[in-house]
C-alpha positions as CSV (number, residue, x, y, z in Angstrom):
1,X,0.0,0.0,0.0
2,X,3.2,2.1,1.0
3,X,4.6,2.0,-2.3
4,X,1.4,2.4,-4.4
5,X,0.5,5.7,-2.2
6,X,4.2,7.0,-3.5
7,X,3.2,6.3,-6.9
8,X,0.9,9.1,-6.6
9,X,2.6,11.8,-4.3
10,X,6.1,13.1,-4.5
11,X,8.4,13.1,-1.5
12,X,8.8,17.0,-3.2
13,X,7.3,19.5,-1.4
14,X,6.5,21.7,-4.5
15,X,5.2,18.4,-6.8
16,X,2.7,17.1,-4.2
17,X,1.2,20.8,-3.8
18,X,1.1,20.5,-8.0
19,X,-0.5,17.1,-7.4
20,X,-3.1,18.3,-5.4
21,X,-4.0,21.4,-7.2
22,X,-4.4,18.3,-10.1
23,X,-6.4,16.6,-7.9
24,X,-8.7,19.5,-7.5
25,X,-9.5,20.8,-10.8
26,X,-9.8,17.4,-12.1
27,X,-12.6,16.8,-9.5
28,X,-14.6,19.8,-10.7
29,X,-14.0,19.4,-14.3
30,X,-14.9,15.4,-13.6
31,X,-18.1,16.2,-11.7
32,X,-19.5,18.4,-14.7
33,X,-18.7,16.6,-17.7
34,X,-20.4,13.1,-16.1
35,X,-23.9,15.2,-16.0
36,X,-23.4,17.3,-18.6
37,X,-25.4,15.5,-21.3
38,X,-28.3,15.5,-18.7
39,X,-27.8,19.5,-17.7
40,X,-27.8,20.1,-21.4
41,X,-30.6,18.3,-22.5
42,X,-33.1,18.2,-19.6
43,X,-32.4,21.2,-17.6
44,X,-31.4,23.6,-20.9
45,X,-33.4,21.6,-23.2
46,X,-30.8,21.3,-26.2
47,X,-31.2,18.6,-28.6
48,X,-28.0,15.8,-28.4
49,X,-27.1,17.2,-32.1
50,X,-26.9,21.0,-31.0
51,X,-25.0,20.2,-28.3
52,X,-22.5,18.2,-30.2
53,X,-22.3,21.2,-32.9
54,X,-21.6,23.7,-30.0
55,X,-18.7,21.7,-28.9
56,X,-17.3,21.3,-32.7
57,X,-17.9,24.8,-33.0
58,X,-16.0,25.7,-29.4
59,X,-13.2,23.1,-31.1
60,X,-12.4,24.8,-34.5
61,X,-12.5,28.4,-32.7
62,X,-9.8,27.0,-29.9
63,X,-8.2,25.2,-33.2
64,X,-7.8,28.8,-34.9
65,X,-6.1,30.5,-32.1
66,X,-4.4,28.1,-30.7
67,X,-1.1,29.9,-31.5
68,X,-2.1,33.4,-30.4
69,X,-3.3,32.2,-27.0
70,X,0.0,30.9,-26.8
71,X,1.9,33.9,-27.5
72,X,-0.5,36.0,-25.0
73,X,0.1,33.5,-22.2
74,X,4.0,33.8,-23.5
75,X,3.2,38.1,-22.7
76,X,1.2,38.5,-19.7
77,X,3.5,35.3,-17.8
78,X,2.5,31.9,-17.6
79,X,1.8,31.8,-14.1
80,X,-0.7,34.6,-14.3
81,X,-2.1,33.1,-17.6
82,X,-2.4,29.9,-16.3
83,X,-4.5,32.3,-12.6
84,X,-6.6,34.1,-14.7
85,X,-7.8,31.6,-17.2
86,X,-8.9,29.0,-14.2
87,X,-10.6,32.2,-12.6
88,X,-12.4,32.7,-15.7
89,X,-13.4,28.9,-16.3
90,X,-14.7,29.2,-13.0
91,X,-17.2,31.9,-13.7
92,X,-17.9,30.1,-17.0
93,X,-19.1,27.0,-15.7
94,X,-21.4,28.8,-13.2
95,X,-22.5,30.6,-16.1
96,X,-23.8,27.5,-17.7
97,X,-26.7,27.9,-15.1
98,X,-27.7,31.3,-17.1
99,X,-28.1,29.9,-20.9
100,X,-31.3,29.2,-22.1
101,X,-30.9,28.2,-26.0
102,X,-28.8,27.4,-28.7
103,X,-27.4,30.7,-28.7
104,X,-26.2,31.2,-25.3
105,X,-24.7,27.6,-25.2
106,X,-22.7,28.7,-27.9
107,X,-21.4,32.0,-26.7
108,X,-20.2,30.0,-23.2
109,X,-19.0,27.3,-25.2
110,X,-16.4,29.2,-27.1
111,X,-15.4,31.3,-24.7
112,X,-14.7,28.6,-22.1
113,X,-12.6,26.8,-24.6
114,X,-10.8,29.8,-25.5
115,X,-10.4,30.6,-21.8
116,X,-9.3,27.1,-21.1
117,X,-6.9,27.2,-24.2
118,X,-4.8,30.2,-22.5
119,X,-4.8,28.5,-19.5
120,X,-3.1,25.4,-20.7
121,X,-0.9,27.2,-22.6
122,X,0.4,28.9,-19.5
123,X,-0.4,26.8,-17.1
124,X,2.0,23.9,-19.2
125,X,4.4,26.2,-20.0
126,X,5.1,27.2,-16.1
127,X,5.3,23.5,-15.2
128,X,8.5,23.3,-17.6
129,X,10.1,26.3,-15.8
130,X,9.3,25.7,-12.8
131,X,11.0,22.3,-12.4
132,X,14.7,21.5,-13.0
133,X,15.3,19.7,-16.3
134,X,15.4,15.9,-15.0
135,X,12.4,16.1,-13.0
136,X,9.8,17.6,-15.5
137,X,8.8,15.1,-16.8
138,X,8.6,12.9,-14.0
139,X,7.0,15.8,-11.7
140,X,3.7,15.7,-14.9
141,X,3.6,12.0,-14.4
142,X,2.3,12.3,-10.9
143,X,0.3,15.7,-11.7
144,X,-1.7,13.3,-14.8
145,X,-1.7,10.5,-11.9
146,X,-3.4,12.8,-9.4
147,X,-5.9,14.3,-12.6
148,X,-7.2,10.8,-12.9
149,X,-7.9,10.3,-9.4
150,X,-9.8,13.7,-9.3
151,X,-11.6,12.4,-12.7
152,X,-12.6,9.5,-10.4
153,X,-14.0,11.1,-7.5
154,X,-15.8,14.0,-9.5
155,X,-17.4,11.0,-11.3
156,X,-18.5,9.8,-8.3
157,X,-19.8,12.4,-6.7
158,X,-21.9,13.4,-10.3
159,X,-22.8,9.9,-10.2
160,X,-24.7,10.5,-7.3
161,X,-26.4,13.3,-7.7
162,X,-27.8,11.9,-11.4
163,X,-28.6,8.7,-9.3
164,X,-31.4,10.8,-7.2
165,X,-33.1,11.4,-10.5
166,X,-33.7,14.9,-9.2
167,X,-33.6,18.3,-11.7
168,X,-32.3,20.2,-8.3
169,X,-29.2,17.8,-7.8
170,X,-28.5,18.2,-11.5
171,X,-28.7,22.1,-11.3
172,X,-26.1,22.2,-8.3
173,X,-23.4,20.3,-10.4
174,X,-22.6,23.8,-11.9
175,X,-22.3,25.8,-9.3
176,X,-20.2,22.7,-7.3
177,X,-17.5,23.0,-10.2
178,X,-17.5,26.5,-9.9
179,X,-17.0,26.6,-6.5
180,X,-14.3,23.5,-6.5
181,X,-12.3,25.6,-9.6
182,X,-12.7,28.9,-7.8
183,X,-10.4,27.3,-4.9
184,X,-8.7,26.0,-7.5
185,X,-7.5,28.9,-8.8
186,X,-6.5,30.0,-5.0
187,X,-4.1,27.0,-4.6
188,X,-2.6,28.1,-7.9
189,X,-2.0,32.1,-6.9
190,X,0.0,30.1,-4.2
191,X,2.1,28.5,-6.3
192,X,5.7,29.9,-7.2
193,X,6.8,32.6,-9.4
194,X,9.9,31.8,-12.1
195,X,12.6,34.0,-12.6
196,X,13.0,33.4,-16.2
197,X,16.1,35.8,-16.7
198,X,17.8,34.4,-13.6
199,X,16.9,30.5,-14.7
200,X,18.2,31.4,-18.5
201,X,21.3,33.5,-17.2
202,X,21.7,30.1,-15.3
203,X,21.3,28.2,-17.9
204,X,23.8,29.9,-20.0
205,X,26.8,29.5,-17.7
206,X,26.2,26.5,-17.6
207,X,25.8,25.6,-21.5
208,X,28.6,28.4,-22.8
209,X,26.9,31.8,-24.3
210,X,23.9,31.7,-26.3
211,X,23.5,33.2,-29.7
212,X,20.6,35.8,-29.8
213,X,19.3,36.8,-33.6
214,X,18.5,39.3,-34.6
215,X,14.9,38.9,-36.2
216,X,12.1,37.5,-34.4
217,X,11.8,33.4,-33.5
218,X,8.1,33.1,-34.6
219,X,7.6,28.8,-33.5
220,X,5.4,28.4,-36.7
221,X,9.0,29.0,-38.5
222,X,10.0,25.8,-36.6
223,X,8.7,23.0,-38.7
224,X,10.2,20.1,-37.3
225,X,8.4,21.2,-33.7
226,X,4.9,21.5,-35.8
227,X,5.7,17.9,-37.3
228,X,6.6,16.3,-34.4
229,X,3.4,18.1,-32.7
230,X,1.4,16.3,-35.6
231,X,3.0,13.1,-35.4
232,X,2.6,12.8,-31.7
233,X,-1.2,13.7,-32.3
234,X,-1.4,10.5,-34.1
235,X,1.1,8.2,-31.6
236,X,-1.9,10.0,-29.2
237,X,-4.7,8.5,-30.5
238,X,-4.7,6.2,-28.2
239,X,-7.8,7.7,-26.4
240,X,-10.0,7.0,-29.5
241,X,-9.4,3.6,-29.5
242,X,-9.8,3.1,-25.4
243,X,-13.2,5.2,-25.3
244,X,-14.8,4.8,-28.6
245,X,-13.2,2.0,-30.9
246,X,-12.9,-0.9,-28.8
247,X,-16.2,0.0,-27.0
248,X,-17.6,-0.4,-30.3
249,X,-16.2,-3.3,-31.8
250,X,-16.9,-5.0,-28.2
251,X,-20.3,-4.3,-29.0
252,X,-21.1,-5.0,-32.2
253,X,-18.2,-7.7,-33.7
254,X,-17.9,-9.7,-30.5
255,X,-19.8,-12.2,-28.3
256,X,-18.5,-10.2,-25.0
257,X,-20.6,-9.4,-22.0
258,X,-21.6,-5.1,-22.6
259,X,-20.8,-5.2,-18.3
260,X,-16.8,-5.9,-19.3
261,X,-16.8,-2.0,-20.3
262,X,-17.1,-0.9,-16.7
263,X,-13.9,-3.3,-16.1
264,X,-11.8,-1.9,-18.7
265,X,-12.5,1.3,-18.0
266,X,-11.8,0.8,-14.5
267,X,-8.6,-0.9,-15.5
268,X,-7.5,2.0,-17.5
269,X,-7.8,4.4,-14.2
270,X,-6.2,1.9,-11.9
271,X,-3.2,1.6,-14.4
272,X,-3.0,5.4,-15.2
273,X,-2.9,6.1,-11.5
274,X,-0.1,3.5,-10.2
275,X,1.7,3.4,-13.5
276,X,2.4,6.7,-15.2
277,X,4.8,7.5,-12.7
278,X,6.7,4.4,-13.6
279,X,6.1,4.5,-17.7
280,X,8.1,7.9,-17.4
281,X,11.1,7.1,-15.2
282,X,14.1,8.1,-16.8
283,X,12.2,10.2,-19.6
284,X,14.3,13.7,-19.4
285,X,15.7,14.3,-23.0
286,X,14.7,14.1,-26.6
287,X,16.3,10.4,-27.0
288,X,14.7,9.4,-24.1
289,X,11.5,10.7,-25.0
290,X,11.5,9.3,-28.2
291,X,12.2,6.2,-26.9
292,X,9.0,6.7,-24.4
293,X,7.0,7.3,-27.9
294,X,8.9,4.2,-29.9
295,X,7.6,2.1,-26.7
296,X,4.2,3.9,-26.4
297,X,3.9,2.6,-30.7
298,X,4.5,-1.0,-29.9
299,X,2.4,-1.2,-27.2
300,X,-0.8,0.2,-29.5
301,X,0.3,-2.1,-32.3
302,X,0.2,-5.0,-30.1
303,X,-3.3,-3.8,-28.8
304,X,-4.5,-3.9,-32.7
305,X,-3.6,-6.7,-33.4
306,X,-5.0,-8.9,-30.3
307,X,-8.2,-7.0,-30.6
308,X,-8.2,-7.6,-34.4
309,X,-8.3,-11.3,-33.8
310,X,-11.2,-11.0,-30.7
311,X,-13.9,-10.7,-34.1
312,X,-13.7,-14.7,-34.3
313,X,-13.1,-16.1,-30.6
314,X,-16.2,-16.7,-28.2
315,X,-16.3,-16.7,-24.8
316,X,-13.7,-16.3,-22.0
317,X,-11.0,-16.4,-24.9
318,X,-12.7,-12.9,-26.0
319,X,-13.3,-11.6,-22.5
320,X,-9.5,-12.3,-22.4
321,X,-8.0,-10.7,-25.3
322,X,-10.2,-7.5,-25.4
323,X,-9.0,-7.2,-21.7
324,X,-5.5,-7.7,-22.6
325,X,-6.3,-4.9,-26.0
326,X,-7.8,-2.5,-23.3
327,X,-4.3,-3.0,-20.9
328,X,-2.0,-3.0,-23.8
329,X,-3.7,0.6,-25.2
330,X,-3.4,1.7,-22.0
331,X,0.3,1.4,-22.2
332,X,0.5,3.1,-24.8
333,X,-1.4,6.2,-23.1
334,X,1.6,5.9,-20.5
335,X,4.2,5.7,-22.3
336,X,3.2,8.6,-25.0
337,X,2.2,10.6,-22.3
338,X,5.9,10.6,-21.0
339,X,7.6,11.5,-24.2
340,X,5.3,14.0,-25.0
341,X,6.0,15.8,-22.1
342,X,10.0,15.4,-22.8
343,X,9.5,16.5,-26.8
344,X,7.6,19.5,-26.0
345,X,9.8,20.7,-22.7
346,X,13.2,19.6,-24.7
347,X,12.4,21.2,-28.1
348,X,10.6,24.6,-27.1
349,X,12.3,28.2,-26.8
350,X,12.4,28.7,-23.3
351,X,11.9,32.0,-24.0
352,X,8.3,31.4,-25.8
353,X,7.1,28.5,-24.4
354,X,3.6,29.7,-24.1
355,X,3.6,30.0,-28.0
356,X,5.2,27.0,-28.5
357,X,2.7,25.1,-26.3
358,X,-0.2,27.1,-28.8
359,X,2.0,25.2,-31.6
360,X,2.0,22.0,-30.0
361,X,-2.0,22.1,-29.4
362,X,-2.0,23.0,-33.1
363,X,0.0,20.2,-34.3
364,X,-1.8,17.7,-32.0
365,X,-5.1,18.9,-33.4
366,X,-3.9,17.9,-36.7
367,X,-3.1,14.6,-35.4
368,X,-6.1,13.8,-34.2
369,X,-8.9,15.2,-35.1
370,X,-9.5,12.9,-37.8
371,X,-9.1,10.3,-35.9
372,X,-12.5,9.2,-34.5
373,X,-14.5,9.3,-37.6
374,X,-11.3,7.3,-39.9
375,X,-10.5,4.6,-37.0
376,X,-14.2,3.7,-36.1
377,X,-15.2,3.2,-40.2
378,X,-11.7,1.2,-41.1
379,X,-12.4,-0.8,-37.8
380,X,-16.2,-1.5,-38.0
381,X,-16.6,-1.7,-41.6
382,X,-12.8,-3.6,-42.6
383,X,-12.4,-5.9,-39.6
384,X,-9.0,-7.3,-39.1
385,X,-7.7,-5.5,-42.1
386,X,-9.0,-1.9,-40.8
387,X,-7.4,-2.7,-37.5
388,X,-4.1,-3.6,-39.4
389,X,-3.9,-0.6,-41.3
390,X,-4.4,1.4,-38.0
391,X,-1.3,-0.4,-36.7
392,X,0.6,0.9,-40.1
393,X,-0.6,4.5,-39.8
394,X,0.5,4.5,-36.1
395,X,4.3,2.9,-37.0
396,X,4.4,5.5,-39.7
397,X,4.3,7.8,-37.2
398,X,6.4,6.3,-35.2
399,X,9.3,6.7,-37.5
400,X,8.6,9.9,-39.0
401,X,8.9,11.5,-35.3
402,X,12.5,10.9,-35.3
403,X,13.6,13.0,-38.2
404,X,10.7,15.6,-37.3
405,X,12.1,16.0,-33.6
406,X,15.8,16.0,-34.5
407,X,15.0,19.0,-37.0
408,X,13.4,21.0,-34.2
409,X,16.7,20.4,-32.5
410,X,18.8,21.9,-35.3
411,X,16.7,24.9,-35.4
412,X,16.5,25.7,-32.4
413,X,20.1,25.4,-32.3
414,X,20.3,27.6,-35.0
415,X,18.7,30.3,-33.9
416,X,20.0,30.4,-30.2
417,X,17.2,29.0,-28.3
418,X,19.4,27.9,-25.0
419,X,17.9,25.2,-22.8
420,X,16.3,26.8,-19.9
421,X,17.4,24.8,-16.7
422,X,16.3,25.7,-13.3
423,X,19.3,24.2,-11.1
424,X,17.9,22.2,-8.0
425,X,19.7,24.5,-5.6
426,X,17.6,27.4,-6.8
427,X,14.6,25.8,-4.5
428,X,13.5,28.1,-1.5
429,X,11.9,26.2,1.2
430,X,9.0,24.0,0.9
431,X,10.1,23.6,-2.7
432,X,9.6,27.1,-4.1
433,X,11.8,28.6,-6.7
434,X,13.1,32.6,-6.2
435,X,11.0,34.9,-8.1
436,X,10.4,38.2,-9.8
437,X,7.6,37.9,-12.2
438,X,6.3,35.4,-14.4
């Protein structure tokens, strides 16, 4: 019990009060989205198709300024980004409570994902500042660990109030996630500050002088970073095949019980919770990150092809092997997880890492967003060849990351971009860095 309990909280003062701010924003966001196709359609009265179309809608408008939200966060400071966008989800989602129609699900729509947009981008972007280079991306695997336990509980406690079948219950869900991010955004205003020109005057001592251009970095000029953005998208589909494909295909191409859904899925949270910590020991550089993705690859190969075969077993022998397709995807949602965090931490400008997380939502976007509609017809309509040539597309990737990622490196080598490094001896106590501004 000991040693699971460490898999979720750091021994480091500064990463457990990371995990539970996790822990926290994950509940509220959680506890929302479980009831939020019964707030939509019974207590606003939406149709399931308008409320789909709202989302799409809120998607393409995050999709189209993905970049500039970056570059804002990059300007006003992560850290206060990252405050003012969870202070402004928070007034969103209580504002869910005013909409009436079409209209007015819209409007909060978009701007909640815009304001949710610029807070990942800062928020993100501070996390790789804030740490010292070998412990980034270990300190994200127990901040996603602690997210999925707050998933869990918000669940839960949603879970409960649909449960009592009553339109009152429902209505408080709202104003619960409000109130949950709203203290939320307090734990984060108590967060540290980075002192970005003491880190990267740090950083430069230690790696020699860095070259400064003259002209402008924009991170859309980096192509190998928006290629290796795009081809992680697709090494990151991982999460269409865990919550749509193989729920499908369990459905409708095999003779196993519908209950085994609530196993798998409770499979995948165990294993995300007690294992991402472990998938991304000793994930700290680009090689190492790539091998994180190269391992991530296999494991999502392996899980087409055993789930590929489940379309002619019966019985236990399918209970079995769509089990062991659910554990085996789920490794790959470990592993990817780890190297994405290394690829985007190892090949962004410190100096505009807000935009360079806006370029890295852009690329991903690309990646996936096709995803859904592609792997669900060549799976449900090709069988064992449609899962086959989903194994193909995803070893495609797999390879073309290297070359992508290794060109990021040469620009940003190029044009000066030093590794920002925040030494360990630069912690205050209780884990805090020194500070100026953000």
């Amino acid at each position: 019990m000991r040693r699971a309990f460490e898999r979720v909280l750091s021994d480091d003062p500064l990463i457990r009060a990371m995990s539970y701010q996790s822990v926290l924003s994950a509940f509220g966001e959680g506890a929302f989205l479980t009831g939020s196709a019964v707030f939509f359609t019974q207590i606003v009265g939406l149709s399931a198709s308008q409320v789909g179309l709202g989302l799409t809608i809120g998607g393409i408008a995050t999709f189209l300024v993905a970049v500039p939200l970056g570059k804002l966060a990059d300007i006003v400071g992560t850290r206060r980004s990252w405050i003012i966008g969870a202070f402004l989800q928070a007034l969103l989602f209580a504002a869910w409570l005013l909409i009436g129609d079409f209209a007015g699900y819209v409007a909060v729509t978009v701007v909640l994902e815009l304001a949710q947009a610029w807070m990942r981008a800062g928020r993100n972007a501070y996390r790789f500042d804030v740490f010292p280079r070998d412990a980034r991306v270990r300190s994200l695997a127990y901040m996603r660990a602690a997210r999925n336990v707050g998933y869990t509980l918000g669940a839960l406690a949603s879970g409960l109030a649909l449960a009592a079948d009553n339109d009152t219950l429902v209505r408080v869900v709202p104003l619960l996630t409000a109130a949950v991010l709203l203290l939320n955004t307090v734990l984060v205003t108590r967060l540290p500050r980075v002192d970005k020109q003491t880190a990267a005057a740090g950083a430069e001592s230690a790696a020699g002088p860095t070259v400064h251009p003259t002209r402008k970095r924009n991170a859309l000029h980096n192509r190998g970073f928006l290629l290796t953005s795009i081809f992680d998208g697709i090494l990151g589909t991982h999460g269409v095949l865990l919550n749509t494909v193989i729920p499908l295909w369990l459905v409708e191409r095999t003779d196993a019980p519908r209950v085994l859904l609530a196993w798998l899925f409770g499979t995948n949270t165990v294993m995300a919770v007690l294992l991402q910590v472990v998938a991304a020991r000793g994930v700290a550089d680009t090689r190492s990150s790539l091998r994180a993705e190269r391992r991530g690859a296999a494991c999502f190969v392996l899980s087409c092809v055993v789930v590929a075969v489940t379309h002619d077993t019966v019985g236990w022998l399918t209970i079995a092997l769509v089990w062991l397709g659910h554990v085996t995807v789920t490794g790959t949602e470990l592993f990817q997880s780890a190297g994405q965090w290394g690829l985007q931490a190892e090949l962004s400008d410190p100096e505009r890492r807000g935009e360079y997380q806006g370029v890295a939502q852009l690329g991903f976007t690309l990646g996936t967003v096709w995803a859904p509609a592609a792997y669900t017809f060549w799976a449900m309509n090709w069988g064992p060849y449609g899962w086959l040539l989903i194994a193909a597309l995803l070893l495609m990737a797999a390879f073309a990351i290297h070359p992508a990622a290794r060109s990021a490196e040469r620009y940003l080598a190029e044009h000066g971009a030093g590794e920002l490094d925040v030494p360990p001896d630069r912690r205050t106590q209780h884990g805090r860095r020194k500070v100026t501004r953000v």
